[in-house]
C-alpha positions in Angstrom: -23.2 -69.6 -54.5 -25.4 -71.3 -56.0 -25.7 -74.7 -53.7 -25.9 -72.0 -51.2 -29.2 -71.0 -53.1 -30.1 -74.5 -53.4 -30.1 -75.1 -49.9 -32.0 -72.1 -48.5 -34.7 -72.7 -51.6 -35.2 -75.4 -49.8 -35.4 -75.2 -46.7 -32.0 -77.3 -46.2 -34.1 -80.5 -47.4 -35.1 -82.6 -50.2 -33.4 -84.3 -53.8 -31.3 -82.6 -56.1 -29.4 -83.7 -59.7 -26.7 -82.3 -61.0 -25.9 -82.0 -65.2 -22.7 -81.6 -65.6 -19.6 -82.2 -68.3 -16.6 -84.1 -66.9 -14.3 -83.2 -69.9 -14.2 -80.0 -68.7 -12.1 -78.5 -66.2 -13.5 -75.5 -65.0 -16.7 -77.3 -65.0 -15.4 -80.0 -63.1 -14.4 -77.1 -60.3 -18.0 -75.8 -60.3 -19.6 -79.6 -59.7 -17.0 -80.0 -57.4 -17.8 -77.2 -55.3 -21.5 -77.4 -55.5 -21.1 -81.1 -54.7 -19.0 -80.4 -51.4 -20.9 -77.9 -49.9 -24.5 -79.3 -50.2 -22.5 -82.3 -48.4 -21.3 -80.2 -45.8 -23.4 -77.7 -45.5 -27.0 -79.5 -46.2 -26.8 -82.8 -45.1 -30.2 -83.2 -45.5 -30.4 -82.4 -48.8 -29.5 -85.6 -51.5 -27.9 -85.3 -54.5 -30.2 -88.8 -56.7 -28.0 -88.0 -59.6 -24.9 -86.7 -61.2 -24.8 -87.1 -65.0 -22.9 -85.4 -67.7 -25.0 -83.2 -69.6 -21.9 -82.5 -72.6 -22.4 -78.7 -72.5 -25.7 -78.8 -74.7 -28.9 -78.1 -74.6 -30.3 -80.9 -76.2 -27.9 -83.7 -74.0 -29.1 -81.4 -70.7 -33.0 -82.0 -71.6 -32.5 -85.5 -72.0 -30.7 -86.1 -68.8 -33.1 -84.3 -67.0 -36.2 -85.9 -68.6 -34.4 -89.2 -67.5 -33.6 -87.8 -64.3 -37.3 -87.0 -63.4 -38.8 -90.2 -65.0 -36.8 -91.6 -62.0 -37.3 -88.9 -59.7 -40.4 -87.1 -60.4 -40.1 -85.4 -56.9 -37.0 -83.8 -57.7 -36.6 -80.8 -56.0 -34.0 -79.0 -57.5 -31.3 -79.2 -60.5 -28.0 -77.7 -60.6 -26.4 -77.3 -64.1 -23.3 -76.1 -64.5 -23.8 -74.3 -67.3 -26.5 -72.1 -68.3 -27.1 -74.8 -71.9 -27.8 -77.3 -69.9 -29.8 -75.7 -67.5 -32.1 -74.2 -69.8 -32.4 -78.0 -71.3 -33.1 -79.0 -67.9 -35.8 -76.6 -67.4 -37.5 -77.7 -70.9 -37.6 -80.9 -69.1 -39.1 -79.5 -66.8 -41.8 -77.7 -68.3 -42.9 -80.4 -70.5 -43.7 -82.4 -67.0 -45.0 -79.4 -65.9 -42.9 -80.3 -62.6 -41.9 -77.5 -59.7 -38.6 -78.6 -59.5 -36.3 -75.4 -59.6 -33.0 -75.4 -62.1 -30.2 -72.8 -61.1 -27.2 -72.5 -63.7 -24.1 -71.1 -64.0 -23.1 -68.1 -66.7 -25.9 -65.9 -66.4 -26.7 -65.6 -70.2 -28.8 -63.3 -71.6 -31.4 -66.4 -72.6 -31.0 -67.2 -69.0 -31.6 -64.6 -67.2 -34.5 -63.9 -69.6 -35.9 -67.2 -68.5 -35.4 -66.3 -64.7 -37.5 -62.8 -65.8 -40.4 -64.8 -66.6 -41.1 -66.9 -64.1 -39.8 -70.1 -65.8 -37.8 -72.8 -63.4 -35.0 -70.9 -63.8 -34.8 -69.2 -60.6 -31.0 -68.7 -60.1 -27.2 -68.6 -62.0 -23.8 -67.9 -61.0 -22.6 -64.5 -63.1 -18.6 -64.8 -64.0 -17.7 -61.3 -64.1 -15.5 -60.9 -66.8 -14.4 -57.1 -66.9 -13.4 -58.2 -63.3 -11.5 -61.4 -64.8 -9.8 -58.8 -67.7 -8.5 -56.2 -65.1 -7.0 -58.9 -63.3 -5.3 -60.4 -65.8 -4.1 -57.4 -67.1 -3.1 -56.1 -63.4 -1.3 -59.3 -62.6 0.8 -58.9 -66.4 1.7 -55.5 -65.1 3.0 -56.3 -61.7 4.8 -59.4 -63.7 6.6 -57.2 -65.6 7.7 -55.1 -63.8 9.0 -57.8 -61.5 6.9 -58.2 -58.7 4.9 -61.2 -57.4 2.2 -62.5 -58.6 0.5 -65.2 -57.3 -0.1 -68.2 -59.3 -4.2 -68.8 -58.3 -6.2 -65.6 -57.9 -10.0 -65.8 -57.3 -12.1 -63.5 -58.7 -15.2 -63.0 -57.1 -18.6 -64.5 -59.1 -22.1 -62.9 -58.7 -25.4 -64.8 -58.1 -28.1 -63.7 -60.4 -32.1 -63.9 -59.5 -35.1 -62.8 -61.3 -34.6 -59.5 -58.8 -31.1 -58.7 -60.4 -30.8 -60.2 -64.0 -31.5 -56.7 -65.5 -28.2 -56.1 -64.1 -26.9 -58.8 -66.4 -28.8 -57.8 -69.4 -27.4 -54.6 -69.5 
């Protein structure tokens, strides 16, 4: 979802970064498939940079400050969480640079940010009352002997400035 929003943000073209944390593994999945499918889906959008952002704020704004001192026509940054997004777009800010920042979480301080007009624009919503009756539906059927798969995808949510009172809720 949200190299999807990348993409048609812009128009299918220009430079993007990515902060991510490589320690991580469900972090790893996100960068993984934002990665693949601005490969395969907007080949004309490049990806400068890919740098480990350590899950902080603080580490996300100074990646991105060393990002844009490289690539001050940086169109877009992806960060895979929503604490070093919002560093990203303090980066940003301070440049007083367009680029757009979409995150993943959809926080309360993010979807705030999103609210105001900030470079936040965009982040990917887990659900987790979704993620809880899963779990507790796939326990269930486990006990009581049936089959239950070992991956199951839950569906995630992608949260804008239109929808973030949804999240704040």
């Amino acid at each position: 979802l949200a190299a999807e929003y990348v993409g048609e943000a812009l128009g299918g073209k220009g430079k993007i970064a990515v902060i991510s944390n490589p320690t991580i593994t469900t972090i790893i999945e996100r960068e993984k498939g934002f990665t693949e499918t601005i490969e395969t889906e907007y080949p004309d959008i490049e990806i400068v940079a890919n740098q480990s952002g350590e899950s902080t704020r603080e580490k996300g704004m100074e990646v991105a400050e060393n990002i844009l001192e490289k690539n001050p026509d940086l169109d877009a940054i992806f960060g895979t969480n929503d604490m070093m997004a919002l560093g990203a777009v303090q980066a940003i800010q301070a440049k007083n640079l367009d680029t757009i920042v979409v995150g993943f979480d959809a926080t309360e301080e993010a979807c705030n940010a999103m609210k105001e007009g900030s470079p936040m624009k965009a982040s990917v919503a887990q659900q987790p009352q979704l993620l809880g009756e899963t779990v507790l539906e796939s326990l269930v059927n486990y006990i009581n002997g049936e089959d239950v798969e070992p991956e199951i995808k839950v569906e995630v949510k992608l949260v804008t400035e239109e929808n973030a009172d949804d999240y704040l809720k």
